[in-house]
C-alpha positions as CSV (number, residue, x, y, z in Angstrom):
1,X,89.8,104.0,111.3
2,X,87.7,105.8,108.3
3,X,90.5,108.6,108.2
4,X,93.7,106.7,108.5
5,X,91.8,104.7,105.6
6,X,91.1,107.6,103.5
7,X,94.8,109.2,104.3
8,X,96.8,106.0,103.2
9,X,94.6,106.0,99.9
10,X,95.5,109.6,100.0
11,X,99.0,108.9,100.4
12,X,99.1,105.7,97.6
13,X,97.2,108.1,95.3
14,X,100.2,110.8,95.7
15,X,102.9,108.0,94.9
16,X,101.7,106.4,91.8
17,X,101.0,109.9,89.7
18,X,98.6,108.0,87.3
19,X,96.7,110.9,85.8
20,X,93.7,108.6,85.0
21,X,92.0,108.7,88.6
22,X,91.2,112.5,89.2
23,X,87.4,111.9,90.0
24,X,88.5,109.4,92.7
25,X,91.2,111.4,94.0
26,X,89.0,114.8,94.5
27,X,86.6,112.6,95.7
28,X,88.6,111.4,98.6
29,X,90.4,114.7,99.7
30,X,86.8,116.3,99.7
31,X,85.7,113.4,102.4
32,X,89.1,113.9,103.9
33,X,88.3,117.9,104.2
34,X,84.5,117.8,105.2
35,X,85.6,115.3,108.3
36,X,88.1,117.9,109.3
37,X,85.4,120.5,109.0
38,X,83.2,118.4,111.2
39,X,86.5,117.3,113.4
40,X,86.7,114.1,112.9
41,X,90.2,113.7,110.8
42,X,92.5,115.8,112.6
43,X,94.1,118.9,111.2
44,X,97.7,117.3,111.1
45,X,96.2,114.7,108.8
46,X,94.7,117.8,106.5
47,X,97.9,119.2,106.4
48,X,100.4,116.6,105.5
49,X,97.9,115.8,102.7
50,X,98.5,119.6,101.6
51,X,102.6,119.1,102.2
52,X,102.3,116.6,99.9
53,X,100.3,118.0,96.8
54,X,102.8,121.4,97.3
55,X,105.7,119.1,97.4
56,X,105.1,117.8,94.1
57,X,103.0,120.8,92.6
58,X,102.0,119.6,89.0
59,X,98.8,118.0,87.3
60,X,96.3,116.8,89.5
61,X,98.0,117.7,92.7
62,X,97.1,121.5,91.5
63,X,93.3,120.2,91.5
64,X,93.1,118.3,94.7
65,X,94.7,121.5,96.5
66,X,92.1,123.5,94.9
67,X,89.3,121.3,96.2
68,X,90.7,120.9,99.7
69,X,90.7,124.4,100.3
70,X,87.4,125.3,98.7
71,X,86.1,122.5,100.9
72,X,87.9,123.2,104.1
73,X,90.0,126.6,103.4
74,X,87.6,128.7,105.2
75,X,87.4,126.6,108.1
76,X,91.3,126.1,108.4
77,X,92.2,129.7,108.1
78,X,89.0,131.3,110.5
79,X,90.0,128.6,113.3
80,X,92.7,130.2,115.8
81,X,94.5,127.0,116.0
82,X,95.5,126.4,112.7
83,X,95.2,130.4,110.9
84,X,98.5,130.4,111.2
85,X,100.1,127.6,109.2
86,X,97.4,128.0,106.9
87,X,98.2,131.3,105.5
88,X,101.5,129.9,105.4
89,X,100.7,127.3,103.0
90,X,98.3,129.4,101.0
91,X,101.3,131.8,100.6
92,X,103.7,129.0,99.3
93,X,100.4,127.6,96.9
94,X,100.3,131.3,95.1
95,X,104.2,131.4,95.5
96,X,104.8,128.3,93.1
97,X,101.7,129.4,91.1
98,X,103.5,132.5,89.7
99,X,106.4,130.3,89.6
100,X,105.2,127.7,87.9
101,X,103.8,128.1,84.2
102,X,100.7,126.8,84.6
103,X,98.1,125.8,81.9
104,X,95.6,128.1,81.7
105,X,93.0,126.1,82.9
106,X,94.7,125.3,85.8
107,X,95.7,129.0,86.7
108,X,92.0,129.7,86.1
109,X,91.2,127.1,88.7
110,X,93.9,128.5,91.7
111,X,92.4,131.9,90.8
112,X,88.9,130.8,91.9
């Protein structure tokens, strides 16, 4: 009940782009990512939350990526179940980075 929660915020958060509520956002996609270390949120739920920040790859989608994988990047791509579709979407991230022209701050922050 505390993930579907957490993913519909997730989700309302995507759709209304305010650029006010960053703090908020980051903090819910690191709660989102620590339960799916501890595997409690499921990794199909971790997933469609990164879909959605590469689908619409600008402003604070860029951070939120960058916090789910620092928070959960190791454990998604060193588990056997989901290495696979994780490289794939770390491949596509760097992909639209060079495609993209990023602020510098921002490049800075995929770099890390």
């Amino acid at each position: 009940m505390l993930v579907e929660k957490l993913h519909g915020e997730f989700r309302r958060f995507t759709h209304e782009r305010e650029q006010m509520n960053i703090d908020t956002k980051l903090r819910n996609i690191r709660f989102l990512s620590e339960l799916t270390k501890f595997r409690v949120c499921s990794r199909e739920v971790i997933f469609s939350c990164i879909q959605a920040c590469l689908d619409d790859f600008a402003h604070h989608n860029i951070e939120v990526l960058c916090c789910l994988f620092e928070t959960c990047g190791r454990f998604l791509i060193r588990s056997p179940e989901t290495q696979f579709r994780t490289k794939n979407m770390l491949e596509v991230f760097l992909r639209l980075k060079t495609a993209k022209n990023l602020k510098p701050r921002m490049e800075a922050l995929v770099e890390k």
